[in-house]
C-alpha positions in Angstrom: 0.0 0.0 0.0 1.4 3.5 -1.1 2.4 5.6 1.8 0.6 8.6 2.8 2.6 9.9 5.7 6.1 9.1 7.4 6.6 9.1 11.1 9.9 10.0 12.5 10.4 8.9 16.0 13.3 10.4 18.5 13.6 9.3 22.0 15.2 11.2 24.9 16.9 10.5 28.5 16.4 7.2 30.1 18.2 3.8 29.4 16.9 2.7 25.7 17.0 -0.3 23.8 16.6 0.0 19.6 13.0 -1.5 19.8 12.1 1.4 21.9 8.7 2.5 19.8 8.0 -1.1 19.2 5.0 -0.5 21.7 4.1 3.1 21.2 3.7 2.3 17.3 1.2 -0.8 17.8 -0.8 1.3 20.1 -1.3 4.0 17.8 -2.1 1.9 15.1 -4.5 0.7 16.9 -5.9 3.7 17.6 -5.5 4.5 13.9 -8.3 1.7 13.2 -10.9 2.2 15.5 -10.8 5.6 14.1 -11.1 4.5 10.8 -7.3 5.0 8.9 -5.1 2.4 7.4 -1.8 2.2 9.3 -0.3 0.5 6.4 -0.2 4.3 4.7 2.6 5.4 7.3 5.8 4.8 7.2 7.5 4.9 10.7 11.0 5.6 11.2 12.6 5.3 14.9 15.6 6.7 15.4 18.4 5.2 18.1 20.6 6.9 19.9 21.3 5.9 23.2 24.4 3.7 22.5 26.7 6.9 21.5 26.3 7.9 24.9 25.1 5.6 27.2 28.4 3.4 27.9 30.4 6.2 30.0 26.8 6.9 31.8 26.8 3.4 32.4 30.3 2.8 33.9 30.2 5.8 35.9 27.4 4.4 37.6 28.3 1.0 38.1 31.6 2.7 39.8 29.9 4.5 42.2 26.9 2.4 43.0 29.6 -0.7 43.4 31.5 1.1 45.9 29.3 4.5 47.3 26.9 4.2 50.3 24.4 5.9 47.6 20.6 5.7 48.4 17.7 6.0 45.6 19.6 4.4 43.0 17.0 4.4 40.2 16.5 8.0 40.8 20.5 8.5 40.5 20.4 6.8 37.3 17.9 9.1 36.0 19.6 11.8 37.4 22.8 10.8 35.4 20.9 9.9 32.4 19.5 13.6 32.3 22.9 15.6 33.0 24.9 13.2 31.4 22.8 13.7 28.0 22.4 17.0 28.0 26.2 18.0 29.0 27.9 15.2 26.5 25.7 16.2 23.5 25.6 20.3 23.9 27.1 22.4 21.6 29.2 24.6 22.6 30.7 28.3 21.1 33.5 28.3 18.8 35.8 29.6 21.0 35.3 26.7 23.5 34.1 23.8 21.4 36.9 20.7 21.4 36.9 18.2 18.7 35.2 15.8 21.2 33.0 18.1 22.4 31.4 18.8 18.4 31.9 15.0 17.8 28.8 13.5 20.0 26.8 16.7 18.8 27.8 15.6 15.2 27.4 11.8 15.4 24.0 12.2 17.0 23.0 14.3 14.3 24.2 12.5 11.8 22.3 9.5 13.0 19.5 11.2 12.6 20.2 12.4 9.1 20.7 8.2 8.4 17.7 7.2 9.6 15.6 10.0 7.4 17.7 9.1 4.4 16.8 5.7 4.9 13.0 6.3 5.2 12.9 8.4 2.3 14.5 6.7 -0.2 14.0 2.9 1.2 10.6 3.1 2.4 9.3 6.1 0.6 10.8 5.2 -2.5 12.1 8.8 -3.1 8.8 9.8 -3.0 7.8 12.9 -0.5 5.2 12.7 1.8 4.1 14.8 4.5 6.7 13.8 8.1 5.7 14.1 11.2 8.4 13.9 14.2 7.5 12.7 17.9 10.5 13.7 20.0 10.7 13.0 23.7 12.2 14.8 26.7 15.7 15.4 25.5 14.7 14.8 21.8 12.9 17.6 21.6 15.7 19.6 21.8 17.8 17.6 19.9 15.0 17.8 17.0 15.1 21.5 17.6 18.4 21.6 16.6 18.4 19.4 13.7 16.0 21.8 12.5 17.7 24.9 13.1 20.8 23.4 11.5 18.8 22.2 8.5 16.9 25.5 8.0 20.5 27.4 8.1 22.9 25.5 7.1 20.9 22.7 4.4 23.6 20.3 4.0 24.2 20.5 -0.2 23.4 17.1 -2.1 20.2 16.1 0.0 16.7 16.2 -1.3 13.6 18.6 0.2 12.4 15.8 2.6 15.7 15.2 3.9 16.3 19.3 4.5 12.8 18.8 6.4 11.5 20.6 4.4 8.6 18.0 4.6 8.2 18.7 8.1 3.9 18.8 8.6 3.5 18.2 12.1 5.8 18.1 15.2 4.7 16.1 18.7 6.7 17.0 21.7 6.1 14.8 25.3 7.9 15.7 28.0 9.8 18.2 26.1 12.5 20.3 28.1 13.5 22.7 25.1 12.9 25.9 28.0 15.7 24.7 29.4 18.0 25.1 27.0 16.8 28.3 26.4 18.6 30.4 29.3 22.0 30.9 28.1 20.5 32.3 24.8 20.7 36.4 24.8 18.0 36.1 22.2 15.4 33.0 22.2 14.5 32.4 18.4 12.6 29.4 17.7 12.8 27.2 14.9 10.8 28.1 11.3 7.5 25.9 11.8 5.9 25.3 9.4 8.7 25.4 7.4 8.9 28.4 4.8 9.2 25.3 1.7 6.7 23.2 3.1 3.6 22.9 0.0 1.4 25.8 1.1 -1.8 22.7 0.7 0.1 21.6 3.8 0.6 24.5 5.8 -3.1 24.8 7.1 -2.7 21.0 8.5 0.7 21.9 10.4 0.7 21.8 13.9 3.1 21.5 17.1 1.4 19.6 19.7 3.5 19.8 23.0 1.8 17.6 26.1 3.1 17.2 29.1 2.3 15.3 32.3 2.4 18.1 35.4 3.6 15.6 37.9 6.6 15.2 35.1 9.3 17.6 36.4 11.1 17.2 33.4 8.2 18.1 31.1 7.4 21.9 30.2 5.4 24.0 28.8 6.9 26.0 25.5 3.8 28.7 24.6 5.3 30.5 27.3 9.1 30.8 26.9 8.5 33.7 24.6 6.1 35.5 21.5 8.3 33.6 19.2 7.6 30.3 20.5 4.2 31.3 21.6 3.6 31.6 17.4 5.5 28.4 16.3 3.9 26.6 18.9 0.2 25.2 18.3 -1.2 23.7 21.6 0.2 22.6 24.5 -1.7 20.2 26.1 -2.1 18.4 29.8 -1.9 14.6 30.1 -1.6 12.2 32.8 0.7 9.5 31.8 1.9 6.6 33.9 -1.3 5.3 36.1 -2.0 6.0 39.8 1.3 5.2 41.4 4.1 5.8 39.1 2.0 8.7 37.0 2.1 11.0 40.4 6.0 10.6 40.9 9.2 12.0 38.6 9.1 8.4 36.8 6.0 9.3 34.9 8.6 10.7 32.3 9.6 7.7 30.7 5.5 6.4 30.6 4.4 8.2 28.5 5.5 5.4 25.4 3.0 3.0 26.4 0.5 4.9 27.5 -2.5 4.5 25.4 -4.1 7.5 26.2 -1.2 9.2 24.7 -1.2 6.8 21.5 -4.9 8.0 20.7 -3.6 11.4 21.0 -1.4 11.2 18.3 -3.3 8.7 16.1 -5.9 11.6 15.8 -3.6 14.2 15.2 -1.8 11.6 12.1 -5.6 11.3 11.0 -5.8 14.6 10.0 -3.0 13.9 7.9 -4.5 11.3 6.3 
């Protein structure tokens, strides 16, 4: 069956394996039938990044939880998963930048670049269709700044869809792009839509941000400024993660299999559709 729309998956902080959308996928397909849409017509792409940073995260903490009188270990982890992220993928001015430093900002990028080259021209068979990303926590803001690079600084040689300029529909959950924002003298947002997306598409496009409020790492982004305020479509309240672990800091990573969640973005697809 021809595809109608390609789904770009990027996952955040937290211990990942590669079959990390596995369950999120099914359940919005699900969700896709009951309300009526093929979910052969989309083309999903996750993309995988944990292993570029994950082993010194990982051997760090089996150091110091080996040998430290350390209490709430699962909340260290996440703790380290957070920091450890955000610190060994930041980029950093050109006066300070090392070759390391621009390296895991690089490679992570450039994985992502892989996996969209992959879905348009294996999948999509070099054929465009409207792409929508879901980016969690941390992958929000790595999205934004795939984007921003794009927009700026198109890398020569790749086709519109690859430049993202294809980009229809953005879904953030548990985004913490305001944090990132601080350091920034001026807070500009990314283009969205894009200025080359098909003007047919531009009334569909939308940047749907949810967030869970018992998620401390999750934020509102209509607020950080005008700019955003603009760019930014909705963002929307959801409780993720069931009565126990949904009223804690671990309702962060729940929001995968929630199903809740899934129907959220299976109607927001099906307008796409």
């Amino acid at each position: 069956m021809p595809k109608q729309l390609a789904v770009v998956m990027i996952h955040g902080i937290g211990r990942q394996r590669p079959d990390y959308a596995a369950r999120m996928i099914r359940n919005i397909e699900q969700q896709l039938v009951v309300q009526g849409y093929e979910p052969e017509t989309i083309a999903w792409q996750p993309v995988y990044w944990d292993d570029i940073l994950a082993p010194a995260e990982k051997a760090y903490l089996e150091r110091s939880l080996d040998t430290a009188s350390l209490r709430a270990h699962r909340l260290r982890e996440l703790v380290v998963t957070v920091l450890g992220d955000a610190t060994g993928y930041r980029q950093l001015s050109a006066e300070r930048v090392s070759a390391d430093e621009l390296r895991v900002y690089r490679v992570v990028h450039e994985r992502i670049r892989q996996n969209i080259a992959t879905l348009y021209h294996d999948q999509l068979g070099s054929h465009p269709v409207p792409m929508v990303v879901l980016a969690h926590s941390f992958g929000g803001h790595i999205l934004s700044n795939y984007v921003w690079d794009s927009q700026r600084r198109p890398q020569q040689g790749l086709s519109a869809f690859e430049r993202m300029n294809w980009l229809t529909g953005i879904i953030t959950f548990g985004c913490n792009i305001p944090l990132f924002t601080f350091a920034c003298p001026k807070i500009v947002p990314i283009s969205f839509p894009p200025p080359r997306l098909a003007q047919r598409l531009k009334p569909k496009a939308r940047w749907l941000n949810y967030y869970d409020p018992d998620d401390v790492l999750a934020w509102p982004l209509k607020s950080v400024n005008a700019a955003y305020a603009r760019v930014v479509s909705d963002d929307r309240l959801i409780n993720v993660g069931g009565a126990v672990i949904g009223r804690t800091p671990f309702s962060h990573l729940r929001y995968w299999p929630d199903r809740g969640f899934a129907r959220e973005v299976a109607t927001f697809l099906g307008t796409l559709l």
